[in-house]
N, C-alpha and C positions, 0 to 999 in steps of 0.2 A: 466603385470603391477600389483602391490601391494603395497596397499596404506595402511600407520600403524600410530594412531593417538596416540601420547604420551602427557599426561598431569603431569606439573612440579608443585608442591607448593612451593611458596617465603614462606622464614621462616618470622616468626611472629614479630621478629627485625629489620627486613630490615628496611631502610630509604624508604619514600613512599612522593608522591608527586614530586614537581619542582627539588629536587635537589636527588631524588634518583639516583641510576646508574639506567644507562640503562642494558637491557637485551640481550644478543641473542643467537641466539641456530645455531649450526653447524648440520647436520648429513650426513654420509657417508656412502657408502654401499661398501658392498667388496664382493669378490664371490670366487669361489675356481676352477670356468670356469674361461681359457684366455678372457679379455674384451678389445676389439680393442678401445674403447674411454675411455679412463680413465678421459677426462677433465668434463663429465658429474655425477663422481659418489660422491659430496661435493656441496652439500649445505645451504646456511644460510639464514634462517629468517631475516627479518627487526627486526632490532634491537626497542624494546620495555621500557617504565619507565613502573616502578612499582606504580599503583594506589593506594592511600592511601581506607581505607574501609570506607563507610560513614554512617552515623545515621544520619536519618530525624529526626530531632527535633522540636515538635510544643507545641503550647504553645494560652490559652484563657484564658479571667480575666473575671467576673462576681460581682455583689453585687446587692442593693438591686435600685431599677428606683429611689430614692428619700429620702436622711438621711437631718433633720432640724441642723442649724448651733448650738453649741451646744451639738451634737449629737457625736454616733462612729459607722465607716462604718466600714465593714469587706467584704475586697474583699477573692472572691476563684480563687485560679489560679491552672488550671487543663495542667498538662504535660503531654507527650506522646513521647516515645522513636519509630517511625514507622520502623527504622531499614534500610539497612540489614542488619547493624552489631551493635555492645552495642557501650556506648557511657561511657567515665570513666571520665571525665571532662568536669563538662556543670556546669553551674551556672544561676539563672532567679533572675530579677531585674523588678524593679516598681519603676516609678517616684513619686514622693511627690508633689502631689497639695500645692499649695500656702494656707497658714491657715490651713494647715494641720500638725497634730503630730502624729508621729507614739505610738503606743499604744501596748508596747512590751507584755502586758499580754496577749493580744487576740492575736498576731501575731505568725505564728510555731516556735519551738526554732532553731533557727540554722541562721534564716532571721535575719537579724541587718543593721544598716543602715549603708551605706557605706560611702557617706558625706550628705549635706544638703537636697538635691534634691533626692536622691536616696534609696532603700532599697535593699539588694543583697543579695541572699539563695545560698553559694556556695559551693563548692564541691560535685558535686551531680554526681552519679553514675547510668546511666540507661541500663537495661539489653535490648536485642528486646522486641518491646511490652511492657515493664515495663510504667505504668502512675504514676505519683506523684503526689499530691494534697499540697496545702500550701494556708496559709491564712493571709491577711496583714491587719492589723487592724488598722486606725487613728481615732485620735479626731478632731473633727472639733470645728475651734477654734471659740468661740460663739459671738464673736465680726468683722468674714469673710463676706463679700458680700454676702448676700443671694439673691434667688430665680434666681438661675444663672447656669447652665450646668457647670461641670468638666469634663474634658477627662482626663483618665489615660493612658499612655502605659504602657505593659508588655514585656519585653522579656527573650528570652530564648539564651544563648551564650555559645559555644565550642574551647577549644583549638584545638578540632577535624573538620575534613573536614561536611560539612554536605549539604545532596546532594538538601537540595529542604529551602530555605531563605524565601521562600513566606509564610511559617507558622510560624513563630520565633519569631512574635512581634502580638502582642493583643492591639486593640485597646478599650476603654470601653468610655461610657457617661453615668454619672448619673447627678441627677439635685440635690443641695443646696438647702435647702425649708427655709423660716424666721419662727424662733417660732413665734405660736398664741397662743394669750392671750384670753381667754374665760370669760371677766371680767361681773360681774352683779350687779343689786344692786337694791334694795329695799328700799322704802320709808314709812313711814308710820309717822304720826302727829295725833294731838287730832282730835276726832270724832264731836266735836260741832264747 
C-alpha cells in the first residue's frame, strides 16, 4: 500500500462562494504488472465548491465621556483587517446623532456624508493586519437637548465575505452636557 498526498491551487479568478463550480478530482493507478481487478484502480473525491478567502474586519469608536451643546465631538474610529486574507473593498460608516452636523474640517478627507443620518469612508483597502484610523467630527447644535446620553454606532462593511460579524459594528455613549453660565455680580452704593 502507498498512499501519495497531492495539493491543487484554484486560480485567483475563480468564482468563489454559492454559485462557484464545484470541484473534483479523479485519480487512477495503472501498473505495467497484469492486475486481475481493474474495477478498483479509479477513483474520485467528493466533489467540493471553492471557498471564497475571508478578512476579519473589526472595527471601535471612541471620543471624549462628555462635549456641552454647543460644542464639537470628534470621534476616533480605529480598524483592523484580522485577516487571513487582505480585504480590497470595505467601507466604515457612522450614524449622525440628531442635532448634530458634521464638521468636515476636523473630519479625515475621504469620509463625507452619504445622506442625512449617515457619514461613509469608502473605498478602503486593508492588507492582513493593516489598522486604519479616521476621525468624524460634529457640531453640536447649541439649541439640542442637553444633559442627555447619545449612542453612536460604527460600522465596518465588505463586498467581500468576512468570516467573524461580531466585530463589525461599535457601539459608543457619550453624554450631552448644557452650557453653564458662571454669572456674578457686585454691588456697591454710598458709604453713609
Amino acid at each position: 500500500s502507498l498512499t501519495l498526498s497531492v495539493t491543487f491551487s484554484t486560480p485567483a479568478n475563480i468564482e468563489c462562494g454559492p454559485n462557484s463550480p464545484t470541484i473534483s478530482n479523479t485519480a487512477t493507478v495503472t501498473s505495467n504488472t497484469p492486475d486481475t481487478d481493474l474495477g478498483n484502480n479509479t477513483s474520485t473525491a467528493d466533489p467540493v465548491s471553492v471557498e471564497c478567502r475571508k478578512a476579519d474586519l473589526a472595527i471601535t469608536h471612541t471620543t471624549d465621556s462628555e462635549v456641552a451643546v454647543g460644542g464639537t465631538v470628534v470621534y476616533t474610529i480605529d480598524t483592523l483587517n484580522n485577516g487571513p486574507a487582505e480585504n480590497t473593498l470595505a467601507g466604515v460608516f457612522m450614524d449622525i446623532p440628531e442635532g448634530f452636523t458634521l464638521n468636515e474640517d476636523l473630519t479625515t478627507d475621504g469620509c463625507e456624508l452619504l445622506n442625512a443620518d449617515q457619514v461613509r469612508c469608502n473605498h478602503l483597502a486593508y492588507d492582513v493586519g493593516e489598522e486604519k484610523q479616521f476621525h468624524i467630527a460634529y457640531n453640536i447644535d447649541a439649541t439640542r437637548e442637553c444633559n442627555v446620553d447619545v449612542t453612536t454606532n460604527a460600522f465596518i462593511a465588505s463586498g467581500q465575505p468576512d468570516g467573524n460579524l461580531d466585530n463589525n459594528t461599535s457601539v459608543h455613549t457619550m453624554s450631552v452636557a448644557c452650557r453653564v453660565a458662571d454669572l456674578a455680580i457686585t454691588h456697591t452704593g454710598p458709604s453713609n
